[in-house]
MARSE-453518 format. One line per field, with one value per residue (C-alpha): residue number from 1; residue in one letter; x, y, z. Coordinates in nm, 2 decimals. Each point is the difference from the previous one (the first is absolute). Layout:
<nodes>
n	[NUM; ...] $
res	[A; ...] $
u	[X; ...] $
v	[Y; ...] $
w	[Z; ...] $
</nodes>
This chain:
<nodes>
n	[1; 2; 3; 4; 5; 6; 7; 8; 9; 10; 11; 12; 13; 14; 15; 16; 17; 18; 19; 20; 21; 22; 23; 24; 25; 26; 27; 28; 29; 30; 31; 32; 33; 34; 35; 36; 37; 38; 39; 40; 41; 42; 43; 44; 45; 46; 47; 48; 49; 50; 51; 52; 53; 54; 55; 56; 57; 58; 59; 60; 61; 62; 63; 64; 65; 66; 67; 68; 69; 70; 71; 72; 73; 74; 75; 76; 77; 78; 79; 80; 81; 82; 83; 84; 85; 86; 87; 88; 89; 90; 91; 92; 93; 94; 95; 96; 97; 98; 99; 100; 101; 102; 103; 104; 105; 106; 107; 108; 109; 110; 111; 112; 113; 114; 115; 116; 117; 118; 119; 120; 121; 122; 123; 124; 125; 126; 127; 128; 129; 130; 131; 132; 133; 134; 135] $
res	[X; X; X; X; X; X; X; X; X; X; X; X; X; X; X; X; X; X; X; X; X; X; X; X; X; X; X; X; X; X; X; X; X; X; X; X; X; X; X; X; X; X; X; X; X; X; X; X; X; X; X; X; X; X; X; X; X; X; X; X; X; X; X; X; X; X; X; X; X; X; X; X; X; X; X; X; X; X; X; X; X; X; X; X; X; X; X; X; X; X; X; X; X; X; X; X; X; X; X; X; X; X; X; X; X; X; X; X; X; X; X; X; X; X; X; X; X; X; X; X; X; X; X; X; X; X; X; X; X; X; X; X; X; X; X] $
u	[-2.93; -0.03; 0.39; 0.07; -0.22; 0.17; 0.33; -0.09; -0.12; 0.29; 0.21; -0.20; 0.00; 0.41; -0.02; -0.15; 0.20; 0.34; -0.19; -0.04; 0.30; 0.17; -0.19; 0.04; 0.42; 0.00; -0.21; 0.19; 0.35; -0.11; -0.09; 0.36; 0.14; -0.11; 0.10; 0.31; 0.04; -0.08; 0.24; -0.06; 0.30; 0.08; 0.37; 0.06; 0.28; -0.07; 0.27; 0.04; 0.08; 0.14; 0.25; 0.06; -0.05; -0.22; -0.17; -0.15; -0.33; -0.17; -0.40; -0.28; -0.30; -0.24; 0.24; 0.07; 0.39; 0.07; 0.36; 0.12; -0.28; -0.18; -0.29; 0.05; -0.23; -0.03; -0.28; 0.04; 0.34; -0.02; 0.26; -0.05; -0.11; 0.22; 0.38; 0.16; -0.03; -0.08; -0.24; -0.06; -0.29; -0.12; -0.34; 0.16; -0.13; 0.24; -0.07; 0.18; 0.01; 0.11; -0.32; -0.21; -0.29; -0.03; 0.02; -0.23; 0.17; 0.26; 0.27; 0.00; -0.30; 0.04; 0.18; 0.41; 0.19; 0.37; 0.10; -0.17; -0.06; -0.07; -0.34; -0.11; 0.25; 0.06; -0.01; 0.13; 0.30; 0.23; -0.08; -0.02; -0.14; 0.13; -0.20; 0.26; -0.17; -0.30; 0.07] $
v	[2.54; -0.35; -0.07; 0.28; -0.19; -0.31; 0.16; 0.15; -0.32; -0.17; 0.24; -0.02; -0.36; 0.04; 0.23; -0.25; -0.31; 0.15; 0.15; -0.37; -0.12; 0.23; -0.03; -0.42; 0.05; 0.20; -0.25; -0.27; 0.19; 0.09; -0.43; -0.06; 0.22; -0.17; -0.31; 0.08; 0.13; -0.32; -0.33; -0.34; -0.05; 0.15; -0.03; 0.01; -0.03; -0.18; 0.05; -0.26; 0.26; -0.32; -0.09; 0.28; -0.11; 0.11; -0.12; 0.13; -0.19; 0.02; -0.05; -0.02; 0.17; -0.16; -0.28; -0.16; -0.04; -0.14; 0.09; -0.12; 0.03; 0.31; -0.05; 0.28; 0.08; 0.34; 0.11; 0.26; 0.25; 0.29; 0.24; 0.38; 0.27; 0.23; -0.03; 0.23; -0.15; -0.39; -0.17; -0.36; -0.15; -0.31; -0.22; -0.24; -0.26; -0.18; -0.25; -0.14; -0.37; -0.04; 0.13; -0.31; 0.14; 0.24; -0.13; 0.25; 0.33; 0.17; 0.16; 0.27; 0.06; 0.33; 0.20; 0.03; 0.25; 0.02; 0.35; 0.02; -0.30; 0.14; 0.10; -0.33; -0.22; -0.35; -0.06; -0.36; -0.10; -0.22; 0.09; 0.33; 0.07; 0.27; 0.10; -0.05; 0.03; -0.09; -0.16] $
w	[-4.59; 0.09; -0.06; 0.24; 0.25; -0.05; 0.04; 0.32; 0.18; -0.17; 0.25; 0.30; -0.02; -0.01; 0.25; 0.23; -0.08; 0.06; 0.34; 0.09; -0.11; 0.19; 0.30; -0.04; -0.06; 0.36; 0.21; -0.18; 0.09; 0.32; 0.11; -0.21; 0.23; 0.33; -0.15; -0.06; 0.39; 0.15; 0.03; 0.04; 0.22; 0.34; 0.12; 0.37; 0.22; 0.38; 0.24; 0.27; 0.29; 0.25; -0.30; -0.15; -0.35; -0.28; -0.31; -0.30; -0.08; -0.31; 0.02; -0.28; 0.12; 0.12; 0.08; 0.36; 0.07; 0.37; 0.09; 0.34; 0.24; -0.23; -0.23; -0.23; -0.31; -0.25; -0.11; -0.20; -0.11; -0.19; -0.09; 0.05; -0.30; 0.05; -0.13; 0.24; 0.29; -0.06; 0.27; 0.02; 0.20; 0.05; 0.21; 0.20; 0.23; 0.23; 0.27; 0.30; -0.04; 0.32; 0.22; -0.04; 0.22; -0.23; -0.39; -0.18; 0.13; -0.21; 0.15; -0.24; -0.26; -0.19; -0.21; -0.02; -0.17; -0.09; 0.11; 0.29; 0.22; 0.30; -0.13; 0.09; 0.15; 0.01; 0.39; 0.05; 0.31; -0.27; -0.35; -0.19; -0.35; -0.27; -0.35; -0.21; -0.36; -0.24; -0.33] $
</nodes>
């Protein structure tokens, strides 16, 4: 009788250690996931609208790159979930180094995204700013 017992709370005890593993293996899958999602680097392209030309700038979030008279920094980048129809956004700050009154205001502070940028635009009279990719 006592064998049986034993045997019993051998299983229950089983029971509930594969319940946790389990429920440890999809929290840990779920925070690989998100992981996996977001880069480190945000590519950009700024088009000079006076000249004409473009070019493709690579930035490290969190990073500050000045490029002409644009302080430019990224944030954060993250890539979408869903395969079908890949979305790429991105936090970026960017400041006119040109307005000295005015040092501390950005001249865009939000979020970009690569398929639609007119969501929230990049309003400036010489440059303009694509989302290219996150990396």
């Amino acid at each position: 009788m006592l064998l049986r017992k034993n045997i019993i709370v051998g299983k229950t005890n089983l029971i509930i250690l594969l319940f946790i593993i389990l429920l440890y293996l999809f929290f840990f899958m779920k925070h690989l996931d998100a992981n996996i999602l977001e880069g480190k680097n945000t590519s950009i392209k700024v088009l000079d609208k006076i000249s004409s030309k473009n070019i493709l700038i690579k930035l490290t979030n969190g990073e500050e790159i000045i490029h002409k008279d644009l302080s430019i920094k990224s944030m954060k980048c993250k890539n979408s979930e869903f395969d079908d129809n890949p979305e790429v956004m991105a936090y970026i700050q960017v400041r006119d180094l040109t307005n000295k009154d005015k040092d501390d205001v950005f001249v865009f502070n939000g979020w970009m995204f690569s398929s639609s940028p007119s969501i929230a635009p990049f309003d400036h009279p010489v440059y303009d700013i694509w989302l290219i990719n996150c990396n």
